[in-house]
C-alpha positions as CSV (number, residue, x, y, z in Angstrom):
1,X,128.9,88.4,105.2
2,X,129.0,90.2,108.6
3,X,126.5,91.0,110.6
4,X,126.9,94.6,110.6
5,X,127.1,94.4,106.7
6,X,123.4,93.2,107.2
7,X,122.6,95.7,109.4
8,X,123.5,98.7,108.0
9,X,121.6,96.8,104.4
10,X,118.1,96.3,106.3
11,X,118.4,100.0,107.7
12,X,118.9,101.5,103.8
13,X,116.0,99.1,102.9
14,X,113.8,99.5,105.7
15,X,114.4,103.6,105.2
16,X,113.8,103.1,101.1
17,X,110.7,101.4,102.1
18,X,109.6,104.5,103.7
19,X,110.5,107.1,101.1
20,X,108.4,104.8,98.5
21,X,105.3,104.9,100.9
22,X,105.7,109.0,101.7
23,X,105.8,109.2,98.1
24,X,103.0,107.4,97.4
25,X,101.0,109.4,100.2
26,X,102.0,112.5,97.9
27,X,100.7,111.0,94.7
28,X,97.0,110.5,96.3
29,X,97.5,114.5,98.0
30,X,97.4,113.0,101.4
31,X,93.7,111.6,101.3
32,X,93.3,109.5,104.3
33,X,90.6,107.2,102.8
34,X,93.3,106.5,99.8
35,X,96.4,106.3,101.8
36,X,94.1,102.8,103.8
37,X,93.8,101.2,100.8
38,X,97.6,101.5,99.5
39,X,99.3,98.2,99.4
40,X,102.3,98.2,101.1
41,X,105.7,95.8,102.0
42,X,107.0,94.6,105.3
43,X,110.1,93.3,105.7
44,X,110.7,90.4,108.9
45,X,113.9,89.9,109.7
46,X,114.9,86.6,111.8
47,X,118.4,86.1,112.5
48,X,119.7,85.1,108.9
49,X,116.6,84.6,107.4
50,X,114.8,87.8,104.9
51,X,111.2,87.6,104.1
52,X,109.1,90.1,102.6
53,X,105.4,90.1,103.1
54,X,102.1,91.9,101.4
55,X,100.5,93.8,103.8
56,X,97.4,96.0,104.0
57,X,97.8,99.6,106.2
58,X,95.3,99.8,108.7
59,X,94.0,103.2,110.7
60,X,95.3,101.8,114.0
61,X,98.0,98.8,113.0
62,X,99.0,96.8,110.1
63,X,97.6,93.8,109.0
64,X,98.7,91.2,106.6
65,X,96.9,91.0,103.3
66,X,98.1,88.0,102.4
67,X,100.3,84.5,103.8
68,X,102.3,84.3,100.6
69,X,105.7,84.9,102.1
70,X,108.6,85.3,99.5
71,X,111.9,83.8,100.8
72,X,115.3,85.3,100.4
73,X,117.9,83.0,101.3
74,X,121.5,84.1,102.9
75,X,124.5,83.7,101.1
């Protein structure tokens, strides 16, 4: 797989990541002290190598919720 095959795949997940979360901001009607609880995804990308983590939104930066890291290997 080229690299710009992976490229243009982590921008369609990173921007499907975001359309879940503004959605999810609609469900709750935009109330703040729901929106910091929501449990959200982050995706870490390092050279070939995918992980997704669980992570918790903070007001002023995001924090992980958790160490369990799920590997997805390169093929």
């Amino acid at each position: 797989m080229k690299s710009t095959k992976w490229l243009t795949d982590n921008l369609k997940l990173a921007k499907a990541l975001h359309d879940m979360l503004v959605y999810l901001e609609l469900l709750v009607d935009n109330w703040e002290s729901l929106i910091k609880k929501l449990q959200v995804i982050r995706l870490v990308n390092s050279e070939n190598d995918k992980r997704l983590r669980s992570c918790f939104q903070q007001p002023s930066h995001i924090q992980d919720g958790s160490r369990a890291v799920h590997r997805v290997d390169a093929e």
